[in-house]
Residue, then its C-alpha position, 0 to 999 in steps of 0.5 A: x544545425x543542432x547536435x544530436x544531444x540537443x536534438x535528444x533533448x528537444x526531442x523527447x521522444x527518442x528511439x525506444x521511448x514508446x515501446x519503454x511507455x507501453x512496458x510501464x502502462x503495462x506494469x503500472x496497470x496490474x501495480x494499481x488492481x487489488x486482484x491479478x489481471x488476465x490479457x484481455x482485460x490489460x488489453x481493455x484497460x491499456x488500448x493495447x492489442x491483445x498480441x501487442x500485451x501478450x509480447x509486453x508480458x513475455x518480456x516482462x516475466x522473462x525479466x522476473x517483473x511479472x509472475x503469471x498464476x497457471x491455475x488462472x492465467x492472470x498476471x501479477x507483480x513479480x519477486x524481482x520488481x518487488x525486490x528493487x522496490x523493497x530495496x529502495x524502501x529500505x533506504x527511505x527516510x521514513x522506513x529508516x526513522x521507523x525501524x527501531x520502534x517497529x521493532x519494539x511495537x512488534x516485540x510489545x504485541x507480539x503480532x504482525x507490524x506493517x509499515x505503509x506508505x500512500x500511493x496514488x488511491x492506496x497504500x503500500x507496505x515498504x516493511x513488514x515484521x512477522x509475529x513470532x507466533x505460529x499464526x502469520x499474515x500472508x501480506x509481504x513488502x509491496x502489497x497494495x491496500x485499499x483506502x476504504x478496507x484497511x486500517x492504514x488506508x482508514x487512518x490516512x484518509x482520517x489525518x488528511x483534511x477534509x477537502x483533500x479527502x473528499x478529493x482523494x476518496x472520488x477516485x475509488x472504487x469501492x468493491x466487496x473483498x469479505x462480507x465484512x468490508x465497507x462498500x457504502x459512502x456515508x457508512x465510509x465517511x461516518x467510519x473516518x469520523x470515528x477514526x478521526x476523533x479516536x486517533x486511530x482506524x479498525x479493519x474489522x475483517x474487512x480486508x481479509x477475512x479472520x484478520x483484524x487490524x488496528x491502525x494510526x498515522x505517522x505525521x511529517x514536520x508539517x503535521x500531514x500524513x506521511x505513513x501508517x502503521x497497522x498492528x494484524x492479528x488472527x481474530x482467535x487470539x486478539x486480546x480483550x483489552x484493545x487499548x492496554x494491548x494495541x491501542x496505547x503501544x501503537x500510539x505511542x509509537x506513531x507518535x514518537x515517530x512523527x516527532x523523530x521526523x519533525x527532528x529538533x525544535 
């Protein structure tokens, strides 16, 4: 007769397991939507009964993972999540062979520096570091961008190969988020050309209005795409010199960060 250790092992499906998976169907649902979700759309999206994800979520924003807005009653990620994963951001490689020149990039353009990593059809931002001007960003660690919107997003796509590309942008949904955002396939992929050959993306208010974004890739020792850098700033004080201004700093620093992460040839 087996123990009871042997049995847990043979036996994934220990006490507890399904309630625990039902919880993160739950969390990974409202982490993967661009806009908070209400219960009956977690319920459809999910397969579970409305009072079975209404219990989930009582749970869930007693525990601080997931905050309920009053004014819509749709549900999204909470302080407490987002700071266990901002914590674990901060002690990742790329984020700790990133830092210094974030800093530098930040302090040279004096706007808003973003970091961000892929995640599943998205990018994430793991850092951010504010602009010292009045004028700020409303983004914070563990926003979610889309592939097709923003300047990381673009710039990922545009240093990946093509067929995983192709493979990767089949799996989104393109939706309207300003009047300025790119919702039309061809225009998409013409847009990811231009990126490609520049060496760098724009997000001309596509993702949020007011908001323009240029953006470039961080490369891993073996020349894939690891992360991305975004440089946003308020269109009434983006400077006319592109490239002296944004362009040239942001490069450089992907490019030394990348050559940081390859380490010692």
């Amino acid at each position: 007769m087996p123990t009871s250790d042997t049995a847990a092992e043979e036996n994934p499906k220990i006490a507890g397991t399904a309630a625990f998976s039902k919880f993160i169907a739950v969390l990974q649902l409202i982490a993967d939507q661009e806009a908070p979700l209400s219960i009956a759309q977690l319920s459809a999206q999910s397969g579970y009964p409305r009072p079975t994800v209404y219990r989930i979520l009582a749970a869930l924003m007693a525990e601080g993972m997931v905050v309920e807005n009053p004014r819509t009653t749709h549900f999204e990620l909470g302080p407490r999540l987002i700071n266990l994963a901002s914590k674990s951001w901060a002690k990742s490689d790329i984020r700790t062979a990133a830092i210094d020149a974030l800093h530098t990039l930040r302090d040279t353009t004096r706007e808003t520096v973003h970091l961000a990593v892929p995640s599943d059809n998205g990018m994430v931002y793991i850092e951010k570091l504010e602009s010292p001007q009045a004028v700020r960003m409303t983004s914070r660690v563990g926003t979610r961008v889309t592939l097709y919107s923003s300047s990381v997003g673009k710039a990922y796509l545009a240093a990946l190969g093509k067929e995983q590309r192709r493979s990767l942008l089949r799996t989104v949904k393109m939706q309207k988020f300003t009047e300025h955002t790119i919702t039309d396939p061809e225009a998409l992929h013409a847009e990811i050309a231009m990126t490609e050959q520049r060496g760098y993306a724009e997000d001309r208010e596509e993702n949020e209005a007011q908001i323009f974004c240029l953006g470039a890739a961080i490369r891993g020792s073996d020349g894939a795409p690891v992360a991305c850098i975004s440089i946003s700033i308020p269109v009434f004080r983006k400077h006319e010199d592109l490239q002296a201004t944004y362009i040239n700093p942001l490069l450089a620093t992907c490019k030394a960060i990348s050559l940081k992460l390859a380490g010692p040839r």
